[in-house]
C-alpha positions as CSV (number, residue, x, y, z in Angstrom):
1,X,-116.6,73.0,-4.3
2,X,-116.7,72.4,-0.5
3,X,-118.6,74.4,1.5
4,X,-118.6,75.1,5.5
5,X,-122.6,75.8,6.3
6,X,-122.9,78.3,9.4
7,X,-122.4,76.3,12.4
8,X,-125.2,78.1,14.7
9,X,-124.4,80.5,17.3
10,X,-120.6,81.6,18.6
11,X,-119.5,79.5,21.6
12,X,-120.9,82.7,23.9
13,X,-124.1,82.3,22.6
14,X,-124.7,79.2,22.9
15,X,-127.6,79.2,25.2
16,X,-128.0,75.3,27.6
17,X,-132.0,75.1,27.0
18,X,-131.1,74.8,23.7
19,X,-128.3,72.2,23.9
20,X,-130.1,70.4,26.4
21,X,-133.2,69.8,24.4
22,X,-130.8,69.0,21.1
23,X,-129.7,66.3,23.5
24,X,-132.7,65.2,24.6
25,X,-133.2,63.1,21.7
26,X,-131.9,59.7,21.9
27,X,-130.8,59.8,18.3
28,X,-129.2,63.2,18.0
29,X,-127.3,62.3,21.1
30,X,-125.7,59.0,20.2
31,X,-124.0,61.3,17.4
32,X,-122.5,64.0,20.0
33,X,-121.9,61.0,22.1
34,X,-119.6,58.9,19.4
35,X,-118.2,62.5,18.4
36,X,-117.7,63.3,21.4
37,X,-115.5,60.0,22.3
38,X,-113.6,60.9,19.3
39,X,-110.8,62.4,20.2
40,X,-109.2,63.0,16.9
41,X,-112.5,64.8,15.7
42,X,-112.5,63.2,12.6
43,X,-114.8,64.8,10.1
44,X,-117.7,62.1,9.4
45,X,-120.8,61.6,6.7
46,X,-123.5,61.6,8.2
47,X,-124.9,58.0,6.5
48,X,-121.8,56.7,9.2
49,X,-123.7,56.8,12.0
50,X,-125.7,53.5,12.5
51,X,-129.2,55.1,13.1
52,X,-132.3,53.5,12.9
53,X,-134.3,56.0,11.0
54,X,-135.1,57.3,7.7
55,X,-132.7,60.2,6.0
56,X,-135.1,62.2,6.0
57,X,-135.2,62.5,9.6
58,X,-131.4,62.3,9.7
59,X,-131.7,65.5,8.5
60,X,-133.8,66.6,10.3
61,X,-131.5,65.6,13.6
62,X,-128.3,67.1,12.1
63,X,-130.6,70.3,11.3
64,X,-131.0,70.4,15.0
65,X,-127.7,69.8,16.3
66,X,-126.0,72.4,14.1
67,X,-128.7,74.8,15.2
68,X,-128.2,74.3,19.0
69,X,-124.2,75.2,17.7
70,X,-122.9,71.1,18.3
71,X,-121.5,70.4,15.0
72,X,-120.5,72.5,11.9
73,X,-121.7,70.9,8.0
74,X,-119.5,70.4,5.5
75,X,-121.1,70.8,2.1
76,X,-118.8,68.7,-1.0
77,X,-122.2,69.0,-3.4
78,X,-122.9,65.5,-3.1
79,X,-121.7,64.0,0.3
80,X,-121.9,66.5,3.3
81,X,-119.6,66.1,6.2
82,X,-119.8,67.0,10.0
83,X,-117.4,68.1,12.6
84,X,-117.7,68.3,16.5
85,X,-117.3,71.9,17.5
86,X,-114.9,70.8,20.6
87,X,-113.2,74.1,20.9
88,X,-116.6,75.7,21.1
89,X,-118.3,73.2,23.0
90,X,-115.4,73.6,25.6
91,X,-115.4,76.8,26.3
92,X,-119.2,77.6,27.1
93,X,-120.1,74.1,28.5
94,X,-117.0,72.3,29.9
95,X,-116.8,68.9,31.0
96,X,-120.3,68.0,28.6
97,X,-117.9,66.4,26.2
98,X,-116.6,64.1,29.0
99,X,-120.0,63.1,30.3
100,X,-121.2,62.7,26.7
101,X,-118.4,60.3,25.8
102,X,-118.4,58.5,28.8
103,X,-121.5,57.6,27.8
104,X,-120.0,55.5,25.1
105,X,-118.2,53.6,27.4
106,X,-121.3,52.3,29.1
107,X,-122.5,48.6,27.7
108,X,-125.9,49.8,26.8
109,X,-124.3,52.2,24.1
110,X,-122.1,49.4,22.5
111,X,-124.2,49.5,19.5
112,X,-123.7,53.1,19.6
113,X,-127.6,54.2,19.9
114,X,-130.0,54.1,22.6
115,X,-131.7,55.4,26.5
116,X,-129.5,54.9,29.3
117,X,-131.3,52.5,31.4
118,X,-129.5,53.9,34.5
119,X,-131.4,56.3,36.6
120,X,-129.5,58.7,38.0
């Protein structure tokens, strides 16, 4: 049985402090950056990104982005999916999805994790 968990708030409530400190994280925004350079929004697992920390605190990290309204969770019982909430995303923040996958056209992010080391 597949099941869609509540994605956060609607795209008008959506408030910035929120996505801003769910972005803040170096790990939680290497996934909004290679979902956000996805064009197709594929639906991914969440084991598919290459992080560097435990499951538990994958959890923890998805937990957070969904919260902030980034991604919606698919639930399949065993597996559970994710999906970029572009439309969303769009409307209340435009242009964040550009900057965000820009970001994983830099060098630095080739291995698809990891701080900028460009000060802006």
């Amino acid at each position: 049985m597949v099941k869609e968990t509540p994605s956060g708030p609607a795209a008008a409530e959506m408030e910035l402090g929120t996505v801003l400190r769910a972005l803040s994280d170096e790990h939680r925004r290497a996934v909004m950056v290679e979902l956000a350079a996805d064009e197709e929004d594929r639906e991914r697992t969440c084991n598919s990104f290459d992080l560097p920390i435990s499951k538990q605190t994958q959890t923890h990290h998805f937990r957070a982005l969904r919260e902030a309204g980034l991604i919606c969770e698919i639930d399949y019982g065993n597996r559970k999916g994710i999906r970029l909430r572009r439309s969303d995303i769009d409307v209340r923040f435009p242009g964040l999805l550009g900057i965000l996958a820009a970001e994983a056209r830099k060098p630095e992010h080739a291995n698809g994790w990891g701080p900028s080391s460009e000060i802006i």
